[in-house]
C-alpha positions as CSV (number, residue, x, y, z in Angstrom):
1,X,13.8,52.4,-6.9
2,X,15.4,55.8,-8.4
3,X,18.6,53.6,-8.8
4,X,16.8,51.1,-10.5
5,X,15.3,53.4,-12.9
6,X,18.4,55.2,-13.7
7,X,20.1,52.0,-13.9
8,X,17.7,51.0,-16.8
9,X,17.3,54.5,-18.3
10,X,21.1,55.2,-18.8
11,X,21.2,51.3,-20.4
12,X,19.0,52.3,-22.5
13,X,19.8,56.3,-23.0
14,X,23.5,55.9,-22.7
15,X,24.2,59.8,-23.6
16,X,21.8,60.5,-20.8
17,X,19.4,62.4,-23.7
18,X,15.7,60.8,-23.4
19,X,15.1,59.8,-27.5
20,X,11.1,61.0,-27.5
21,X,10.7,59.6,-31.3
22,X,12.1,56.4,-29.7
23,X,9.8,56.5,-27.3
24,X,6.6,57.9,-28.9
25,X,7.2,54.8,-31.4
26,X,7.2,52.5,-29.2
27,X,4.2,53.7,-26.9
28,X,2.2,53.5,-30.4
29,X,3.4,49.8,-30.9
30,X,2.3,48.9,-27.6
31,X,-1.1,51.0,-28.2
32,X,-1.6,49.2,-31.2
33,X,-0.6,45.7,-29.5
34,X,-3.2,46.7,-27.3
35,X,-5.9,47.5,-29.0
36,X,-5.5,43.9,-30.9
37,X,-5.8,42.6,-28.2
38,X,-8.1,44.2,-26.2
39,X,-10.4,43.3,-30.1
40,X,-9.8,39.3,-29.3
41,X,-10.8,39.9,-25.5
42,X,-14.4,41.5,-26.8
43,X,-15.1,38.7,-29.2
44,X,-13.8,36.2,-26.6
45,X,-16.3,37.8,-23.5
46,X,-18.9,38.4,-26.0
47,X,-18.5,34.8,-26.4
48,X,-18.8,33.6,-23.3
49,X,-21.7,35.7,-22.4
50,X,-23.4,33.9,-24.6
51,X,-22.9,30.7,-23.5
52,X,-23.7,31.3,-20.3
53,X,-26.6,32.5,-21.3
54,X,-27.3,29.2,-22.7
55,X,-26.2,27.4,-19.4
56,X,-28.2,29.3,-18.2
57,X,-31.8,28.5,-20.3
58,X,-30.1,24.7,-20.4
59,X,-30.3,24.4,-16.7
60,X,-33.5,25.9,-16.6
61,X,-35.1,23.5,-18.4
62,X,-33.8,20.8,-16.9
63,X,-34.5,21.7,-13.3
64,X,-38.1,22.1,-15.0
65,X,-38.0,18.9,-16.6
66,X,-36.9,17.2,-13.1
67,X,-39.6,19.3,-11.3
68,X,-42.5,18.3,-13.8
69,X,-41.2,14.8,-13.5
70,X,-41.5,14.4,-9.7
71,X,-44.8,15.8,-9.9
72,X,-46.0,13.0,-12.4
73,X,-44.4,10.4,-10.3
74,X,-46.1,12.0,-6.6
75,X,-49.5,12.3,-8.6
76,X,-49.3,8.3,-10.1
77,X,-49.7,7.1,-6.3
78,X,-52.2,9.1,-5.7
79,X,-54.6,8.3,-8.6
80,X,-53.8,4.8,-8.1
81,X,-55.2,5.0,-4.7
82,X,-58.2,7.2,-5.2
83,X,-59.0,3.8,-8.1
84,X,-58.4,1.2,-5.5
85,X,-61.0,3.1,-2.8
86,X,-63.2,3.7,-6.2
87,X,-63.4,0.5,-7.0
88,X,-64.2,-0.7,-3.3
């Protein structure tokens, strides 16, 4: 790895000097880069936290809605019965 590295450094340092304005420059570029970034992925998660949170209500209700209909369909039977042995 430390031939690597000094592979890399002396391509791009060929003098062997380490350029800091070079370097301080570019480390603001990429802070900047990221911040952009990092701006999008906020708007993006914020997003997505609110449609889940809609999933979330959506599937609610319908499990609800299933739920209140199978109890209408198991109570029909049953009042149909209790008529017939009313009417008996």
């Amino acid at each position: 790895q430390f031939y690597a590295a000094r592979r890399k450094l002396t391509g791009e340092f060929p003098d062997g000097k380490v350029d800091m304005k070079k370097l301080s420059d570019e480390y603001d570029e990429l802070e900047q880069a990221h911040n952009t970034t990092y701006g999008e992925f906020k708007t993006v998660r914020d997003d997505l936290h609110r449609l889940w949170k809609v999933k979330s209500c959506v599937d609610t209700a319908a499990r609800f809605n299933e739920r209140t209909e199978e109890q209408k369909l198991q109570n029909r039977p049953q009042t149909r019965q209790k008529k017939e042995e009313l009417s008996r």
